[in-house]
N, C-alpha and C positions, 0 to 999 in steps of 0.2 A: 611445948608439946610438939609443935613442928622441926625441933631440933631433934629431940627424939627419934620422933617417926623418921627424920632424916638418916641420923645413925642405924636404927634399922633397918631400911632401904638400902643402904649401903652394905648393910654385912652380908643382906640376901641378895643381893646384886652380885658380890663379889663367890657367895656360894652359888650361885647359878652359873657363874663365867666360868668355875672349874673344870666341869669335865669338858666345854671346851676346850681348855688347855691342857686336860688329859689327853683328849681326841686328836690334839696338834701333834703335842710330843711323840704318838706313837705312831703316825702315819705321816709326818714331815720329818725331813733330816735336819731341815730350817730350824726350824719353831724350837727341832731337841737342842741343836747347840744354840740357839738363841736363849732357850729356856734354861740350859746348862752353864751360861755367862750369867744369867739374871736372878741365879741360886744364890750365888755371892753377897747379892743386896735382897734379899728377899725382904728382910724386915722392913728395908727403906722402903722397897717401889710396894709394900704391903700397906704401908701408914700413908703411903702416896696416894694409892689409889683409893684407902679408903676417905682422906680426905676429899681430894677428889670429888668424887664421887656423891660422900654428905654436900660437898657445896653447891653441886649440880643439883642434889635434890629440895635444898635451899632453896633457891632460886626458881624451882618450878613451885613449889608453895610461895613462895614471895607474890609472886606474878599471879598463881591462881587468884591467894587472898585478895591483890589490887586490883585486880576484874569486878570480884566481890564485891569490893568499898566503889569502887567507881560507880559497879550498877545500881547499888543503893544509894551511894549522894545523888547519883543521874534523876533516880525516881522519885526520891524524894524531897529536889528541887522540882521536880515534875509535879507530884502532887500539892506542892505549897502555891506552886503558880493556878493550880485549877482551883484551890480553895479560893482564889479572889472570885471568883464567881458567886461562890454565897456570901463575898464580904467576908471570910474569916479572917482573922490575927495570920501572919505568916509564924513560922515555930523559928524562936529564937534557937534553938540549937542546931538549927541546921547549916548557920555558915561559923563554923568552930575552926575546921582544919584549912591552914593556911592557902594551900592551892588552890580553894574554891575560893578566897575572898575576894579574888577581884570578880567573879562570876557572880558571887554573893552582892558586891557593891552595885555591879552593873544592872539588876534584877532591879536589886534597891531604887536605881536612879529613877529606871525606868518603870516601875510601879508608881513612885511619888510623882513623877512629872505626867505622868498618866493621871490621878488622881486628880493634883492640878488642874491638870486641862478640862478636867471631868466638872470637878467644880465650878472652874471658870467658863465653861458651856452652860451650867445651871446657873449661876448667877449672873450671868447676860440673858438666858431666857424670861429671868423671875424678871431684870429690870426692864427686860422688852413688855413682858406684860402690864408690871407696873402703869410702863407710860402709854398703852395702848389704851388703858382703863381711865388713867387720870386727863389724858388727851380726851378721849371719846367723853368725859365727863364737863370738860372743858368746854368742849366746843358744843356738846347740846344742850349748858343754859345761854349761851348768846341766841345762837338759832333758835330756841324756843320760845324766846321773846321776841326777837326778830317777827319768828311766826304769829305769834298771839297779839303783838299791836298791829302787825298787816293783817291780821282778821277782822282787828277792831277797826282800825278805819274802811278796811272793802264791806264791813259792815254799817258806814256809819254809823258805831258805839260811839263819839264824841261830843261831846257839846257843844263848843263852840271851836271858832279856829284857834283859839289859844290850846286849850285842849290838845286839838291837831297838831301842832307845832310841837307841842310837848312832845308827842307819841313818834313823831318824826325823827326828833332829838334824840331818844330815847333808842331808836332804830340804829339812829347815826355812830352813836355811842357804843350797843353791842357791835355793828358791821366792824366798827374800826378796834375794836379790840380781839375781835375774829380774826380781822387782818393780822392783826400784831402776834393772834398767839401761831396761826400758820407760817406768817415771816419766819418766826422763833425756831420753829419746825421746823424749818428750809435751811437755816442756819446751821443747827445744830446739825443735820445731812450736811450740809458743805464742810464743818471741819472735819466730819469724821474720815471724807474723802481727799481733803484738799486743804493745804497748811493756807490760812488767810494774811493776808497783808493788813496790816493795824497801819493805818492812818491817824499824823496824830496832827490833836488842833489844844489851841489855848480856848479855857475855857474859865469862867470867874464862879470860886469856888462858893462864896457868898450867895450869890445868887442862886446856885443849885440848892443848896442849904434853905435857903428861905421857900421856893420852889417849891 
């Protein structure tokens, strides 16, 4: 179609330029012997110019249409990028034509490594909560019994000193695994900060075993 339209452009181009060249011949003495040498080739510089001519109109639709195609891949990476906002699907036909694909790849990369990191925010949050929950679970059956036999003895609830000694024991037992699980705590904050130095020792395997 735009070849067309090109050849007609050109024919009405070239009937518009004539009475200029009437206009020349009759009031320049130039233009008439210029015009009067270029009778000779008439048909050539005629086929000349109207190629010419179609090619210049060529190339101004060429260029229009690529404005065209630009402004609509422009938008319509535009609009795919704003769909991530409701989570949609990106539209697979949009990186087709090869000059957009590394534009396309690059979207790509950086949509998934976004994602990624989206994820990987949400599942360090869920495991922070996890262990806030199973810690805080942890450490209030020690303290609870901690609490509940030092009620019992600032009650004198006991029987005898055996009794006592028990409830002491019993004391000793949660404090020191209270200990052990906030050491664990402390730990697990120092590797996340700081690579640890493994010491090592011989140790007799049997013995653990049996242990």
């Amino acid at each position: 179609m735009y070849v067309l339209c090109s050849f007609i452009l050109a024919g009405l181009t070239g009937i518009v330029l004539m009475p200029g060249l009437w206009y020349l011949e009759e009031n320049s003495r130039f233009f008439e012997s210029l015009l009067f040498i270029l009778s000779y080739f008439r048909v050539l510089i005629l086929v000349t110019f109207y190629i010419i001519t179609s090619i210049l109109y060529l190339l101004l639709f060429y260029q229009y249409e690529r404005k065209r195609y630009l402004t609509f891949m422009i938008t319509k990476i535009t609009e795919d990028i704003q769909r991530l906002d409701s989570e949609e699907q990106l539209s697979t036909d949009l990186f087709i034509q090869s000059e957009f694909k590394e534009l396309a790849e690059g979207i790509k990369r950086i949509i998934t490594n976004s994602q990624i990191a989206i994820d990987e925010v949400k599942q360090a949050e869920q495991l922070k909560n996890d262990l806030v929950t199973n810690v805080a679970h942890d450490l209030r059956s020690p303290l609870t019994s901690i609490i509940g036999y030092l009620e019992l003895i600032n009650d004198d609830q006991y029987r005898d000193e055996v009794e006592l000694r028990n409830f002491v024991q019993v004391i000793h037992d949660k404090a020191s695994s209270l200990n052990t699980l906030i050491n664990d705590i402390l730990n697990i904050r120092i590797c996340k900060i700081s690579r640890l130095n493994f010491k090592r020792n011989r140790f007799i395997l049997k013995k653990c075993l049996i242990n």
